[in-house]
N, C-alpha and C positions, 0 to 999 in steps of 0.2 A: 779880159774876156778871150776865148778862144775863135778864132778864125781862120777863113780857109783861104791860101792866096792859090791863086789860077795862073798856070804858068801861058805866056803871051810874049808876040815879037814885036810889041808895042813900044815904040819908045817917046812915045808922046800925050798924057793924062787926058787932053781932051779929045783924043780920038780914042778913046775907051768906050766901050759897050755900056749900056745902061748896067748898073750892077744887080744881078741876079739871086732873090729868096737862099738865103741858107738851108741845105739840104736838111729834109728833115721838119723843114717848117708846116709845110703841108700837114702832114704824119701829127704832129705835135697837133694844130688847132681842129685837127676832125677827132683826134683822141679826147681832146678837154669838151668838144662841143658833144660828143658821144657818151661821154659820162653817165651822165643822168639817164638818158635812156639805159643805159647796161646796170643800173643801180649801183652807180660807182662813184666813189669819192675823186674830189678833183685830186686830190694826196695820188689816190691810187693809182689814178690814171696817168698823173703826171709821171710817176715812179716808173707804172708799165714802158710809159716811152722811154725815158732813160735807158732800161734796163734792155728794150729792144734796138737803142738806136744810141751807143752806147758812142761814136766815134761821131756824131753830128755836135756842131758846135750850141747848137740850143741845148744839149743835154747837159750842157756846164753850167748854163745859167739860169736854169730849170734845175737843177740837183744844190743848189746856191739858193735858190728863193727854197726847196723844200729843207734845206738846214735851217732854214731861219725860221721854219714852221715845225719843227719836230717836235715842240713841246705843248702842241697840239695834239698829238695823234700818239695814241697809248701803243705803246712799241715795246718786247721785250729786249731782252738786252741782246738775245740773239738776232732779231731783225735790225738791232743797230750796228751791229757787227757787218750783219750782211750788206744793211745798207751802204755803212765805211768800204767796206771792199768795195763792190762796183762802182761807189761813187771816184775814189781812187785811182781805182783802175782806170776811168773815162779817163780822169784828170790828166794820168799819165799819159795815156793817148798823144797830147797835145806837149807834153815834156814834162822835164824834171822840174824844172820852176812852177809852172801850173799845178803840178802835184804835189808840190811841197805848201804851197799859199792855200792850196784845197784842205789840206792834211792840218794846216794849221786854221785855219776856220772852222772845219768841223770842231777840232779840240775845245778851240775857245769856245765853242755855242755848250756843245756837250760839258762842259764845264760848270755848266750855270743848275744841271738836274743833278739831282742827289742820286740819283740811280746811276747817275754815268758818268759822275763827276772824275772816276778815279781813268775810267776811260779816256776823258778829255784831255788829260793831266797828260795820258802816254804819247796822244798822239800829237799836242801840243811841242812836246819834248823832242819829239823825234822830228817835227818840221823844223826846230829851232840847232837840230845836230845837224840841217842838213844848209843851214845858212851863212851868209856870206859873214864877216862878225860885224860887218857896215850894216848888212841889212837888218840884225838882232837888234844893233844899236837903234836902229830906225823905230822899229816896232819895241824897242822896253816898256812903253808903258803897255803895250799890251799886253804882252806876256805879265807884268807884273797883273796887271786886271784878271788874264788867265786863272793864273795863282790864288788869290783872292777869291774868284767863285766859286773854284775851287773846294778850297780853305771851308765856307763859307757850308757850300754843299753837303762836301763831309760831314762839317758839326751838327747840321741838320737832321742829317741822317743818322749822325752817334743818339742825337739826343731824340728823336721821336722812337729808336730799338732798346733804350734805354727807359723813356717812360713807359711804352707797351709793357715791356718786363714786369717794371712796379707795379701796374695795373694786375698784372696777373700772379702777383705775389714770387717771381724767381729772381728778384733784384736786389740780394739783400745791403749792398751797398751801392743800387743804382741810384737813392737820394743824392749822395758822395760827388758819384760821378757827373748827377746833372750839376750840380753846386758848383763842380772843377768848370764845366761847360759852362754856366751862364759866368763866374769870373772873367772866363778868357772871350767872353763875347756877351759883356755885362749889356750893350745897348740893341743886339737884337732879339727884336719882337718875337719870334718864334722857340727861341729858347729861352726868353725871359718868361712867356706863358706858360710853356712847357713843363718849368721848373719850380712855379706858381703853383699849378693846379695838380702838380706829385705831392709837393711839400705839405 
């Protein structure tokens, strides 16, 4: 998590000050408590703070709980663009290593929507070019997990642009192609239906 150290001619722990609200915190709980009144999503509101308070350390882990809610909130692919930059950008704020472990959280989550899986994949990629090969080593199964939702996402996505087609009569070898798709991913549910109900 990100933190603020306060520089001091302290050199004794228990004659320290009570330690003091991280800046920002105020700003953050009258926003989320303000919400409703302004007819505002706590998403929204939460995002507004961020994007006004871009260098407070709550904005990192406020920007961290709202990746983990993205596939709640109908976002085009440009508001996720946007969203990755600022989010980034804060992360950088706090350094390379923060931005790099943010860079790769967002991938791996965006990994998992078929709309943004190929998204994920880059910016997955790119935290993993910017790693120690100890630290890659650390995190393999993740990244192999990455890959996999990937993987996963895509075929979702080949295969429901593929049925639409048949439906509308411009697929003349989309049977073919759902047939290639449910072999190479004979046990899931969504393309096993998919390829069901063309057939």
């Amino acid at each position: 998590d990100a933190a603020q150290l306060v520089r001091t001619d302290l050199d004794d722990v228990a004659a320290a000050p009570i330690v003091t609200p991280p800046s920002g915190l105020a700003e953050f709980t009258k926003a989320i408590t303000d919400a409703d009144s302004k007819d505002q999503s706590q998403y929204d509101a939460a995002l507004a703070f961020c994007n006004t308070h871009p260098s407070s350390p709550i904005s990192i882990r406020v920007y961290r709980d709202l990746v983990r809610n993205l596939g709640d909130q109908t976002l085009s692919a440009e508001k996720i663009q946007d969203f990755a930059r600022n989010y980034l950008k804060a992360a950088a704020y706090w350094g390379e290593r923060m931005e790099t472990v943010s860079r790769f959280q967002l991938g791996w989550t965006l990994c998992r929507y078929e709309e943004f899986a190929d998204l994920g994949l880059k910016y997955v990629r790119e935290a993993g070019a910017k790693m120690t090969a100890a630290k890659k080593k650390d995190l393999a199964q993740a990244f192999e997990n990455a890959h996999q939702l990937a993987e996963t996402a895509q075929a979702h996505k080949a295969a429901r642009e593929i049925h639409a087609a048949i439906k509308q009569g411009k697929a003349e070898d989309g049977l073919a192609k759902l047939k290639a798709l449910h072999a190479a991913h004979s046990f899931d549910p969504i393309i096993k239906y998919l390829y069901a109900e063309a057939a």
